[in-house]
N, C-alpha and C positions, 0 to 999 in steps of 0.2 A: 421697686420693680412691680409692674403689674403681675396678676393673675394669669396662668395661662394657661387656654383650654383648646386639649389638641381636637382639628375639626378633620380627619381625614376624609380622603373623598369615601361615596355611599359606595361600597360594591357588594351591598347585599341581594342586589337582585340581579348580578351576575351569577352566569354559570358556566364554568372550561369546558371546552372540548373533550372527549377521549387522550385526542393530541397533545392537548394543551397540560392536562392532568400530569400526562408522560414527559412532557416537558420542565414542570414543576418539579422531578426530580433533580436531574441536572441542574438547573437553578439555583435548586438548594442546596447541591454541593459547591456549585461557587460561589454563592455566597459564604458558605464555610471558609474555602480557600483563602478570600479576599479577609477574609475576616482576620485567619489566621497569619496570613502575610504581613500585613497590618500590623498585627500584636510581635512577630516576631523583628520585624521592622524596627519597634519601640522599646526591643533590648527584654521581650518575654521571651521565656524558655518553660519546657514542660516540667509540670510537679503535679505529686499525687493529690494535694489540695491545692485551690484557688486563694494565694497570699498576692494581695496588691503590692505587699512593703516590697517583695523582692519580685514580684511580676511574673509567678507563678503558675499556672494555671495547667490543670486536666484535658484542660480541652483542645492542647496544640497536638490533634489526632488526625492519621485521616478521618475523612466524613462516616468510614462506613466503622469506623470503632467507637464513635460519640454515641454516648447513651439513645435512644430512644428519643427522650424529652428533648432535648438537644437537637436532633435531626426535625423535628417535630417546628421546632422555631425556626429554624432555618427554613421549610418547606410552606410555612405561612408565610417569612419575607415573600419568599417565593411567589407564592398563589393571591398572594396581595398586591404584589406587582402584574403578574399579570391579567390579575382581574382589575385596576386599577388602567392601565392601558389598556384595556374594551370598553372599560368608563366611560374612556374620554374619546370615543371615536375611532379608533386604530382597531385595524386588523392587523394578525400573525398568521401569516401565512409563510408553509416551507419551502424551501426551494427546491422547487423541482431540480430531480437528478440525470443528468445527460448520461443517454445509454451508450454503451460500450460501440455500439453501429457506429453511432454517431460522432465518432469521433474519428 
């Protein structure tokens, strides 16, 4: 097997929005979510330490009881994704909300 060197795309010279920042929360709680659906999917259940034999893990929490460090990685998937999508062209824009007149 060759060597393999990961080449992600550059988003160093991106920079989020105010919005986009705000956004980055939410993101990073579902990617928690998914994460943990995932793991509980595959027969994990919650323990006070992280044992792979029996598929353990501290971290089947919600988002806002996970350590710090924890929320922390999740909130870079996050902001890596979406600076990763202004990378490459795309705009995020919200969708406007129809006022109550209006309807």
């Amino acid at each position: 097997m060759s060597e393999y060197y990961p080449a992600p795309i550059d988003t160093s010279g991106v920079t989020l929005s105010e919005d986009l920042k705000a956004l980055t929360e939410r993101l990073a709680e579902n990617v928690h979510e998914n994460w943990a659906l995932g793991r509980l999917n595959d027969g994990w259940t919650y323990g006070t330490v992280r044992d792979d034999l029996h598929k353990e893990t501290p971290c089947l929490v919600p988002y806002d009881q996970l350590p710090e460090s924890e929320r922390d990685y999740d909130r870079n998937t996050a902001m890596e994704t979406l600076k990763a999508i202004i990378r490459l062209g795309y705009r995020i824009v919200p969708q406007k909300e129809e006022c109550a007149d209006e309807a």
